[in-house]
C-alpha positions as CSV (number, residue, x, y, z in Angstrom):
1,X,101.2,79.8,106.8
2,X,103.6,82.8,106.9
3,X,103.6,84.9,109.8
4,X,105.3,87.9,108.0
5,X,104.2,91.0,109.2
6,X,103.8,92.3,105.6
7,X,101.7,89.5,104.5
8,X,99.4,89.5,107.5
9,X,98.8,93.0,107.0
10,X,98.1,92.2,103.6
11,X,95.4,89.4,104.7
12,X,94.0,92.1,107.6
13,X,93.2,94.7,104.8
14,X,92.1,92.5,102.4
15,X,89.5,90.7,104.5
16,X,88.5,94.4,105.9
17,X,87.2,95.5,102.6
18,X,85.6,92.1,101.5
19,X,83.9,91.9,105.1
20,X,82.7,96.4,104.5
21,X,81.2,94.8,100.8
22,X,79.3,91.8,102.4
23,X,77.9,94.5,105.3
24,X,76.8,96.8,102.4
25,X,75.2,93.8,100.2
26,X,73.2,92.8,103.8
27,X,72.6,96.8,103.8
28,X,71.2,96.4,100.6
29,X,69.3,93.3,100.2
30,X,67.6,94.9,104.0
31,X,63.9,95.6,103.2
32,X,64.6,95.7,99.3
33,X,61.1,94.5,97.9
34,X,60.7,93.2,94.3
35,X,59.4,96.2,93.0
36,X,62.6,98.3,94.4
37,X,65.1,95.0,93.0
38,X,64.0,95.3,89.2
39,X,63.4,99.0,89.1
40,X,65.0,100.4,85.9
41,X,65.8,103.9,86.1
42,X,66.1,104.3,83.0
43,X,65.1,101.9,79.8
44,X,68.7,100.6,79.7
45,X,69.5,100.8,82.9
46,X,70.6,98.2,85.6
47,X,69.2,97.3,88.0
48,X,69.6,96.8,92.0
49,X,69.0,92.6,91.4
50,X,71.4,92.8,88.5
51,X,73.9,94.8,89.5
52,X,74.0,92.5,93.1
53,X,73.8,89.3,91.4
54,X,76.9,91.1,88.5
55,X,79.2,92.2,91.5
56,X,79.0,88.4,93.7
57,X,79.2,86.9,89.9
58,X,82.3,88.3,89.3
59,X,83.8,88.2,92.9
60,X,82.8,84.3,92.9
61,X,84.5,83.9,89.7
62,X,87.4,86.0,90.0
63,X,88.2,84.4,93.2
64,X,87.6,81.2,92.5
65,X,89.7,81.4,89.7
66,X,92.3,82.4,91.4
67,X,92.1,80.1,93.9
68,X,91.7,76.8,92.0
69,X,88.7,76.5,93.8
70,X,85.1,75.7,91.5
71,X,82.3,78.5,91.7
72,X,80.1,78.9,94.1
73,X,77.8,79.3,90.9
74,X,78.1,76.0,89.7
75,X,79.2,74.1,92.4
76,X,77.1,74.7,94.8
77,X,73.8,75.1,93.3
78,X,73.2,78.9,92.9
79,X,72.8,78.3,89.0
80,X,69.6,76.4,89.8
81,X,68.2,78.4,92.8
82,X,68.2,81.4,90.2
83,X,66.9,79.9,87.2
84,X,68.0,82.2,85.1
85,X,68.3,82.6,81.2
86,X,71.9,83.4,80.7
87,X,74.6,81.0,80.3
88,X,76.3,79.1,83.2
89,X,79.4,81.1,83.2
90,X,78.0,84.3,82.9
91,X,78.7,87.0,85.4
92,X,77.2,89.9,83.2
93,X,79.7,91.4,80.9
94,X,78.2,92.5,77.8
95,X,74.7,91.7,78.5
96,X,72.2,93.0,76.8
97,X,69.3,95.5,78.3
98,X,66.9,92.3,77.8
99,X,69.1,90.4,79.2
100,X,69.6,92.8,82.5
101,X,65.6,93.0,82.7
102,X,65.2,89.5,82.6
103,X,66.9,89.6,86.5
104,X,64.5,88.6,88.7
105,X,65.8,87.2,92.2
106,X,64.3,88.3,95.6
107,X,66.5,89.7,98.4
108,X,67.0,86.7,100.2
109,X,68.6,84.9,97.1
110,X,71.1,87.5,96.4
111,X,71.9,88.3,100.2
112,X,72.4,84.3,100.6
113,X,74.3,84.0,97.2
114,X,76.8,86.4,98.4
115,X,77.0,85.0,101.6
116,X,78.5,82.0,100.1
117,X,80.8,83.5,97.7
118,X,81.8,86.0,101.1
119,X,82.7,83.2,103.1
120,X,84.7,81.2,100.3
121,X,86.4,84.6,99.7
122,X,87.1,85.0,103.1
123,X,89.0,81.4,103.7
124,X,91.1,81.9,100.3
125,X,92.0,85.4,102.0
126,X,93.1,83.9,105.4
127,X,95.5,81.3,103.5
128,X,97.0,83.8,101.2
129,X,100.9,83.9,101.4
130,X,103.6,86.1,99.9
131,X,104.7,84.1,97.0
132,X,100.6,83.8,96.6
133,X,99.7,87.4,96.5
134,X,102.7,87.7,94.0
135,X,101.5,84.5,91.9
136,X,100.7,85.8,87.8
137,X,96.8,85.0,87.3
138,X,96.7,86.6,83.7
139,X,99.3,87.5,81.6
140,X,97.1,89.4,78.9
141,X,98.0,92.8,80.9
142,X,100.9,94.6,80.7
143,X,102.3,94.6,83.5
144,X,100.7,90.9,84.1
145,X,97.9,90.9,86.9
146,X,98.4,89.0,90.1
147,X,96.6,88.0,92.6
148,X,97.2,90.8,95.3
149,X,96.1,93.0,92.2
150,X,93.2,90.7,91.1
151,X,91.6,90.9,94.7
152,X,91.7,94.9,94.8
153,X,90.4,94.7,91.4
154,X,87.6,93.0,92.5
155,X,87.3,94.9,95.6
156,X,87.2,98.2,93.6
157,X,84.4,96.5,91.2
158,X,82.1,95.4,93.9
159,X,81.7,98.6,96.0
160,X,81.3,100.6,92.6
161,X,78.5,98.3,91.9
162,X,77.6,98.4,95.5
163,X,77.6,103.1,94.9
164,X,75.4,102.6,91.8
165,X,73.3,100.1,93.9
166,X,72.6,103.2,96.6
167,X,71.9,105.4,94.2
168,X,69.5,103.5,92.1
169,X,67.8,102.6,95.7
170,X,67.5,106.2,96.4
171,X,66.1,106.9,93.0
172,X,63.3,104.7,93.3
173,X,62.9,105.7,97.3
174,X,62.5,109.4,95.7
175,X,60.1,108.9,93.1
């Protein structure tokens, strides 16, 4: 493993922000009942079970993709656990609003769900090297996405989910 300054820093940051996610998922999923987890705001709406089950969806495949590594999804039984009606590999984009209200999962679930994909984030994080961080995962972009820029992307998605998440708690706390 490379002891470059640069490259541990790298690694130090990184694993910050994915550790500042899974404390605000376990923020979340904290006291969230079923009626708070599929409120709606709005008929089209997402909501909080949704968009927690979307953001470790896409982290878990993301990651895993760019690790070589099989989803936590699949691989380790969370397909099952959640029973739900969408495909195997779906993480969410393009869903319909049926499809987002037919989310049902209780806290626990998503908390524990995340808490796998977390921890499988985290050891693909501490093994990360220069010449990985610089490795082309998708050449459909121009300029061609790596993986230091795949993990920030991923990063950025989840705590945007993780804001809408607040705020649709906060709604539904309000009302």
């Amino acid at each position: 493993m490379s002891r470059d300054p640069q490259t541990e820093a790298a690694r130090a940051i990184l694993r910050d922000n994915f550790e500042r996610i899974r404390e605000l998922v376990v923020a979340s999923t904290d006291g969230l009942t079923p009626e708070m987890s599929g409120y709606r705001p709005g008929r089209d709406a997402n909501s909080i079970a949704w968009l927690l089950w979307h953001l470790t969806r896409v982290q878990d495949d993301h990651v895993s993709d760019a690790a070589g590594a099989a989803q936590a999804w699949t691989s380790r039984g969370w397909l099952e656990r959640f029973d739900l009606p969408y495909p195997p590999g779906d993480i969410g984009y393009g869903q319909s609003s049926a499809d987002v209200g037919a989310m049902h999962a209780d806290a626990q679930l998503l908390a524990d769900y995340h808490g796998d994909v977390h921890l499988a984030t985290l050891e693909y994080v501490d093994e990360l090297t220069d010449e990985e961080l610089a490795r082309i995962v998708d050449r459909r972009w121009d300029p061609p996405v790596t993986v230091s820029v795949r993990l920030v992307s991923v990063i950025g998605d989840c705590l945007q989910h993780l804001g809408q998440v607040a705020y649709v708690r906060g709604l539904f706390e309000s009302r």
